[in-house]
C-alpha positions as CSV (number, residue, x, y, z in Angstrom):
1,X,-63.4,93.3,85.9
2,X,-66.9,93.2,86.8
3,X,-69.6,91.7,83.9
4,X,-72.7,93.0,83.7
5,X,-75.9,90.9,82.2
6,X,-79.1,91.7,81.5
7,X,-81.4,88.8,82.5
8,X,-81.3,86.0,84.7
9,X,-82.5,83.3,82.6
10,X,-81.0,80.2,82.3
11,X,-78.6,81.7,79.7
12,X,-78.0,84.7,82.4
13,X,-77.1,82.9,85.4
14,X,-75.1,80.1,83.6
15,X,-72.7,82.8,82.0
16,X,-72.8,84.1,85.5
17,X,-71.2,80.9,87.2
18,X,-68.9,80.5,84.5
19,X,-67.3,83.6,84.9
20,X,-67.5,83.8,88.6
21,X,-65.6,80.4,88.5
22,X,-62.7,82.4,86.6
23,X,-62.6,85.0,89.0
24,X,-64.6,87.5,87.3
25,X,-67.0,89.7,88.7
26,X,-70.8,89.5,88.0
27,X,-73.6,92.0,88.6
28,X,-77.0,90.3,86.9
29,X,-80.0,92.5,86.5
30,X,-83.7,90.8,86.5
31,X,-86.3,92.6,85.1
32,X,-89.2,90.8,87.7
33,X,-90.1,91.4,90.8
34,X,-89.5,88.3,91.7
35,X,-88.8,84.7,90.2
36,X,-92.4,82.8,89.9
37,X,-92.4,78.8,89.3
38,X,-93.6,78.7,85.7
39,X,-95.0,75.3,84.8
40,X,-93.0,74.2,82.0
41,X,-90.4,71.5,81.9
42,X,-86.9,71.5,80.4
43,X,-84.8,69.0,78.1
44,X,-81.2,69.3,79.1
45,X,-79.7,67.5,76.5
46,X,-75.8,65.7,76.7
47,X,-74.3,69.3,75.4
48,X,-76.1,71.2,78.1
49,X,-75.1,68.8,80.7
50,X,-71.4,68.6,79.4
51,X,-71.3,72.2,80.5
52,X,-73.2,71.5,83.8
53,X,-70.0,69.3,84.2
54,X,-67.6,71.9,84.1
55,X,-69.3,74.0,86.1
56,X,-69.6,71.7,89.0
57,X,-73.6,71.0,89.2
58,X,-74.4,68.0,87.1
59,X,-74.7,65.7,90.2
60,X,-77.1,68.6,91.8
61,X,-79.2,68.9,88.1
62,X,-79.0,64.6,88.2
63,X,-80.7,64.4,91.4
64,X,-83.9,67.0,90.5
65,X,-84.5,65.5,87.2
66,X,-85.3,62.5,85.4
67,X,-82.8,60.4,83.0
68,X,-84.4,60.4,79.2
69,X,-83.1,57.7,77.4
70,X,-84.6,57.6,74.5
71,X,-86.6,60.0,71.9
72,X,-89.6,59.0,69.8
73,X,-91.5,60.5,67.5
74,X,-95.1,58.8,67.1
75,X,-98.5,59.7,65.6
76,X,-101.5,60.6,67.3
77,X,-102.0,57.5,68.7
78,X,-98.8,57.2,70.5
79,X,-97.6,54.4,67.9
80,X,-94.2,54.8,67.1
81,X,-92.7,56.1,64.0
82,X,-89.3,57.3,64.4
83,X,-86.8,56.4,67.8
84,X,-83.5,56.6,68.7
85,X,-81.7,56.0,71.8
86,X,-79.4,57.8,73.8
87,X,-77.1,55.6,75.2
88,X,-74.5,56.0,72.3
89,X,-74.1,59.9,73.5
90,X,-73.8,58.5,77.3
91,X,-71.4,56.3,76.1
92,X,-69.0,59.0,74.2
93,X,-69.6,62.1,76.7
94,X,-70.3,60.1,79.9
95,X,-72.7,62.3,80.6
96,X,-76.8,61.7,80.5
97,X,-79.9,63.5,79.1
98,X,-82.2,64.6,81.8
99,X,-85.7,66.3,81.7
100,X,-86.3,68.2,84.5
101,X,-88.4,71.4,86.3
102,X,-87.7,74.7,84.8
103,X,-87.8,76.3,88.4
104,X,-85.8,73.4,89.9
105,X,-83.2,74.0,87.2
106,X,-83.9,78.0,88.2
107,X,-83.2,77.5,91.9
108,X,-80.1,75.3,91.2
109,X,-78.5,78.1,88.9
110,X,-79.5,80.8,91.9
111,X,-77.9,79.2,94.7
112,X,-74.5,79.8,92.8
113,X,-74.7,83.2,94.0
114,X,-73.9,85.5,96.9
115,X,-76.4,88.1,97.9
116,X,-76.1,91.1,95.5
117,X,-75.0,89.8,92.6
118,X,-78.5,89.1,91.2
119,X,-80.6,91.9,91.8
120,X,-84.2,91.5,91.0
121,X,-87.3,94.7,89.5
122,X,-84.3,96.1,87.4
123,X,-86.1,96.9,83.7
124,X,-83.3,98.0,81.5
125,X,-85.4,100.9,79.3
126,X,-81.5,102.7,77.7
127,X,-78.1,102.1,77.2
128,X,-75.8,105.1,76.5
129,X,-72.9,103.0,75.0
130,X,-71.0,106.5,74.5
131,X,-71.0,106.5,78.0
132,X,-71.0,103.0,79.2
133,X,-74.5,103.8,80.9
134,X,-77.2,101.0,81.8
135,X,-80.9,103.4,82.4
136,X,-83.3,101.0,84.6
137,X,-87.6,101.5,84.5
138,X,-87.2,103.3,88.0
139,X,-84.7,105.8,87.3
140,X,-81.5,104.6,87.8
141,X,-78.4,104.6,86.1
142,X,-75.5,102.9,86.5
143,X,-71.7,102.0,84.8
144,X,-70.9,99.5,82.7
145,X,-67.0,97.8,82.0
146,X,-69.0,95.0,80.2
147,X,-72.4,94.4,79.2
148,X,-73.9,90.5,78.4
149,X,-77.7,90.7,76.9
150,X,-78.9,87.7,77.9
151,X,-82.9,89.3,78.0
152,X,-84.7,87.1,75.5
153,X,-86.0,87.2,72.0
154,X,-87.8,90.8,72.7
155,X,-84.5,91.8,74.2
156,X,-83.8,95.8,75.2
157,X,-80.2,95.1,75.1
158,X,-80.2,93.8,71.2
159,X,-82.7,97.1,70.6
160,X,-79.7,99.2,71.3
161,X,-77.1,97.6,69.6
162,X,-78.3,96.3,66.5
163,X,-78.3,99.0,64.2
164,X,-79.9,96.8,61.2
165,X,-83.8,95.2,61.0
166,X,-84.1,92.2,62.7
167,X,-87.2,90.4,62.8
168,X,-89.1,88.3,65.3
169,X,-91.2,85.2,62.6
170,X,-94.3,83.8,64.2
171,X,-94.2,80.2,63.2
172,X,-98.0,80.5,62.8
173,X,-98.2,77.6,65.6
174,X,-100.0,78.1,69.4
175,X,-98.5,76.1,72.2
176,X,-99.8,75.3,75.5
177,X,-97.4,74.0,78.4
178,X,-98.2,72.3,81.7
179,X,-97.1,70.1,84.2
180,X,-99.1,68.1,86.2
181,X,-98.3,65.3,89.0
182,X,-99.0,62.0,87.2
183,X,-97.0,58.8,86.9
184,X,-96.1,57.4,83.3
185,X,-96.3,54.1,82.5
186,X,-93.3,52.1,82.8
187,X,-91.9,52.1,79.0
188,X,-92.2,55.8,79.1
189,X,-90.5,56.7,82.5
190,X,-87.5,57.5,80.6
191,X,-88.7,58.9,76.9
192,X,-89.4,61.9,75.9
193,X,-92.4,61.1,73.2
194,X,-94.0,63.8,70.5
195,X,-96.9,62.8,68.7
196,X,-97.2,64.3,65.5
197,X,-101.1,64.4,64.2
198,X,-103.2,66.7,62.0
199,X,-101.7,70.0,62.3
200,X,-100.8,69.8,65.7
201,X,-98.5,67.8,68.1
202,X,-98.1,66.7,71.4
203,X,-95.2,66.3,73.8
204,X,-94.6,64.6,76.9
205,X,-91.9,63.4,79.8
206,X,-91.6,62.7,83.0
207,X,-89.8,65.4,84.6
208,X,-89.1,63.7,88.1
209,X,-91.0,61.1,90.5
210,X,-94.1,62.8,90.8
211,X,-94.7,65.1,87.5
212,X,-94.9,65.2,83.8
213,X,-93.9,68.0,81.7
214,X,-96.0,68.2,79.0
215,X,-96.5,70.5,75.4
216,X,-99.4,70.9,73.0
217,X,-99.3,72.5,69.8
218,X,-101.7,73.2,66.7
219,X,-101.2,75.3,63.4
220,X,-103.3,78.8,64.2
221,X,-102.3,82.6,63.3
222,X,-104.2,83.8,66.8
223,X,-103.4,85.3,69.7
224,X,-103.2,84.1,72.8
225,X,-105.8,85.8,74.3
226,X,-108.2,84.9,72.2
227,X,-107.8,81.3,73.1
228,X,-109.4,82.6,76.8
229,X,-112.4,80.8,78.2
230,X,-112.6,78.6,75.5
231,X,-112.3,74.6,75.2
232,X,-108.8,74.5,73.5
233,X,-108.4,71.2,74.4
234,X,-110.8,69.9,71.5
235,X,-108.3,70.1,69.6
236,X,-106.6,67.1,70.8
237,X,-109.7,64.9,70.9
238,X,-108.2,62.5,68.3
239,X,-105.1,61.7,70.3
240,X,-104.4,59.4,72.6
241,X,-106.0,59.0,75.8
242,X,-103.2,59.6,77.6
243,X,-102.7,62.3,75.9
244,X,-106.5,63.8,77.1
245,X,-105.7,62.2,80.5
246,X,-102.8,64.5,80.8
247,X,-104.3,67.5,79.8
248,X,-107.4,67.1,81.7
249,X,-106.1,66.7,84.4
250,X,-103.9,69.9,84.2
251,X,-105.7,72.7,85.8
252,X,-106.1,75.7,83.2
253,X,-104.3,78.4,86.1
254,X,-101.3,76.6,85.2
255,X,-101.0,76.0,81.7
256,X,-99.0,78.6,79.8
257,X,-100.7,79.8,76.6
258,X,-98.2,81.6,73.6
259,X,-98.0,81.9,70.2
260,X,-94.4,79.8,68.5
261,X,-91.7,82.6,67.1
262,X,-88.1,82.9,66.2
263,X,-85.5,85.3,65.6
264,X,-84.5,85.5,62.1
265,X,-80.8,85.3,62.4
266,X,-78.6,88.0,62.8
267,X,-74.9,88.9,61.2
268,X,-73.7,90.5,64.2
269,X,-74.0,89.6,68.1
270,X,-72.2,92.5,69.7
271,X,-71.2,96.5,69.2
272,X,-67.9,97.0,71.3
273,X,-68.1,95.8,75.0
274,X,-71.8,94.5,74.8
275,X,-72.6,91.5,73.5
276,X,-75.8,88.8,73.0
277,X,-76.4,85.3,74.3
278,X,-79.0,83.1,74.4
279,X,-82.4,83.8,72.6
280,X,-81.2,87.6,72.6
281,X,-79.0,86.8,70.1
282,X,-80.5,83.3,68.4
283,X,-84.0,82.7,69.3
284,X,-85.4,79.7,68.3
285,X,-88.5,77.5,68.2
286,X,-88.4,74.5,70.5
287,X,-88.7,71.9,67.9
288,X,-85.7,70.7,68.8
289,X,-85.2,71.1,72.5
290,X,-82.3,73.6,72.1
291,X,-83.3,76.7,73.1
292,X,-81.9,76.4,76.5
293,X,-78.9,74.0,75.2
294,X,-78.1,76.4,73.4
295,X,-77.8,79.6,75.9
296,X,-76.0,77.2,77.9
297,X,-73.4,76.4,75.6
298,X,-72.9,79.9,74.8
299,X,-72.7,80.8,78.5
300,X,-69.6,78.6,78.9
301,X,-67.9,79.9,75.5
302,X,-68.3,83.3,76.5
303,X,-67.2,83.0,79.9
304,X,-63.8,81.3,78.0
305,X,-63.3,84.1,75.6
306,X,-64.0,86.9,78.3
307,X,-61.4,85.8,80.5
308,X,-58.8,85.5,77.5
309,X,-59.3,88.7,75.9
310,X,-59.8,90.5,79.1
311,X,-57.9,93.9,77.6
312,X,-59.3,93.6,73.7
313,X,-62.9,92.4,74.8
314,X,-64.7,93.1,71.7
315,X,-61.6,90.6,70.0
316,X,-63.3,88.0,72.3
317,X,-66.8,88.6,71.4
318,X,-65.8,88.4,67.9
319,X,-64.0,85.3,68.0
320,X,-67.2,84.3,70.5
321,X,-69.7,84.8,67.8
322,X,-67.2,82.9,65.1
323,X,-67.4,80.0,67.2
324,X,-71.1,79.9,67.8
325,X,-73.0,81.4,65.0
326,X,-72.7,78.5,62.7
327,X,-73.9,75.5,64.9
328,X,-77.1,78.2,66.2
329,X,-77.7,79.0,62.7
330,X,-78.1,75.4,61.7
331,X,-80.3,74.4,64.7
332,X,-82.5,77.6,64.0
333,X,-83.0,76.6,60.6
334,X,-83.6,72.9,61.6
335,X,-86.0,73.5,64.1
336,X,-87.9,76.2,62.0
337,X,-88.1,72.9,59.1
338,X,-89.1,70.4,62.0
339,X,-91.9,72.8,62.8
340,X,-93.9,73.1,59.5
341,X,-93.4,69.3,58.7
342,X,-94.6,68.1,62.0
343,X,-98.1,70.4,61.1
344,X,-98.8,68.9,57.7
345,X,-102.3,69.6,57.6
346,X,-103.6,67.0,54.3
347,X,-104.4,63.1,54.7
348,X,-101.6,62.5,51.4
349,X,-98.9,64.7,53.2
350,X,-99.3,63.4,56.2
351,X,-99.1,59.4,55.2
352,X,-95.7,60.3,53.2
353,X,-94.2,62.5,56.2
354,X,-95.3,59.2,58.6
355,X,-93.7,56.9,56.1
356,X,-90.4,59.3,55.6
357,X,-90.0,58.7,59.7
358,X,-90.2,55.3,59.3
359,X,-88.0,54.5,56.8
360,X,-85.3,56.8,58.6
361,X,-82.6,54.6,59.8
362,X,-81.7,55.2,63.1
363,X,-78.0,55.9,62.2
364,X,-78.9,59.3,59.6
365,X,-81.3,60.3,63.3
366,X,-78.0,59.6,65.4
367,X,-75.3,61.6,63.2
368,X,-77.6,64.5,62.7
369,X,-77.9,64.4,66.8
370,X,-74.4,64.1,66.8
371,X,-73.9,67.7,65.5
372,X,-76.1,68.7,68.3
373,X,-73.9,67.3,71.3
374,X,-70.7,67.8,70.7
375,X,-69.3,71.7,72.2
């Protein structure tokens, strides 16, 4: 059996190990031309690294990035309001929480492969599921035994399938992203810290040695573009100064600019032998730090259920999507919740949201996590 996927993503290329490791053949198809270092950083979280595990690349992932023991949640002036530690989900999975370079995480999943088996500038524009077809932007067509869409929230693959409306929600939030080489001081070498101020919010972590990964958000209904040439960062003259520090000192050709959205979730993940993963299937906004997590863990439960049901494949994507759709669903609508409270715009709301977090024991903020880790 040879797999197909659309996208070489993290959720892409994870599934892609997973079932080369069971002996199962992998053809993955990249829309780009060619894989460009975006500067964004990347929480992988004690579920994401319990698959890294199993698949033999923790130690590799360990090494690039940087351990994250705690999470805090502060206002604008970096003054905490809600933390928890992490040590408790060390402890139970013996496995850590490490933030770390997209790309560094990118070229780790790539050097998993032979030559061949990713092949980049492949757009997928058709399927022709009558014939098992794949049509690609330059022409080309090709067979399919199995198809994975693993293309992202505007994915061609779930276009095809899904016979239903779906829709893409704009959480009405714009987010810039950087990373810039800069040294954190000591207490927060190894926390990830959001501040939460007037509607808008602002995340940062060390990433390894030399950089932090960094995330600014505020409430707005415009494009990206129209953000161009313009002094965006005002908006985050109330924070911190290490919060302006950091973005200062980020040069504007590398901060990524894009509006928040979600995929409102969806009944059904596959038709036949094609099926969803990742943001394809369950898009979500970052609030939570899942996104990735989450293609991850699907990547290793769909690997599993390919290799069981090799003869009734669409019996394994069903009893695939039965064992993922509820946990997604829940962290979709979590994250979607986080969001909007974190961007309370009045003085009132904002003083009870602020005294909510502090009155939070840490346990309730551990058992909710709990939900999160476990696979």
């Amino acid at each position: 059996m040879i797999v197909s996927i659309i996208g070489a993503g993290i959720g892409g290329l994870s599934l892609g190990i997973a079932l080369k490791q069971q002996g199962i053949g992998v053809k993955i198809y990249e829309a780009a031309s060619e894989f460009k270092q975006v500067g964004a950083g990347i929480i992988l979280g004690c579920n994401a690294m319990q698959v890294y595990r199993k698949l033999g690349i923790m130690e590799t992932l360990m090494e690039k990035g940087n351990p994250i023991h705690r999470l805090s949640i502060t206002n604008h002036e970096l003054n905490t309001l809600s933390s928890i530690s992490l040590d408790y989900f060390v402890k139970k999975y013996q496995v850590g929480n490490y933030a770390i370079h997209r790309a560094d995480l990118h070229q780790v999943l790539l050097s998993q492969y032979e030559d061949g088996e990713v092949i980049l500038n492949k757009k997928l524009t058709k399927l022709d599921v009558a014939k098992n077809q794949m049509q690609f932007e330059d022409g080309e067509k090709l067979s399919y035994q199995v198809l994975i869409g693993a293309d992202g929230i505007h994915s061609r693959v779930r276009k095809e399938i899904i016979e239903k409306e779906y829709k893409i929600r704009s959480a009405g939030q714009m987010c810039w992203r950087g990373v810039v080489d800069y040294r954190l001081p000591s207490e927060y070498q190894n926390e990830f810290r959001e501040a939460w101020g007037r509607s808008s919010r602002v995340g940062l972590g060390q990433i390894n040695e030399k950089q932090v990964y960094w995330f600014a958000l505020i409430t707005s209904t415009d494009s990206a573009a129209s953000f161009e040439g313009k002094n965006w960062r005002s908006h985050f003259d109330g924070y911190d100064p290490l919060v302006k520090e950091l973005l200062a000192k980020t040069p504007d050709s590398s901060v990524h600019t894009a509006g928040i959205t979600d995929l409102q979730p969806l009944e059904h993940w596959y038709s036949k032998n094609v099926c969803l993963i990742g943001d394809a299937a369950h898009a979500m906004t970052p609030n939570m730090g899942q996104g990735a997590g989450q293609s991850i863990e699907d990547a290793l439960a769909l690997a599993r259920y390919i290799t069981n049901h090799k003869k009734q494949i669409e019996k394994g994507f069903q009893e695939f999507q039965q064992y993922r759709i509820k946990k997604v669903k829940q962290i979709v609508n979590n994250s979607w919740r986080i969001g909007k409270l974190a961007h309370v715009n009045s003085s009132p709301m904002i003083t009870l949201r602020n005294t909510m977090m502090k009155l939070t024991p840490a346990s309730a903020s551990r058992k909710a996590m709990a939900k999160t880790f476990e696979i």
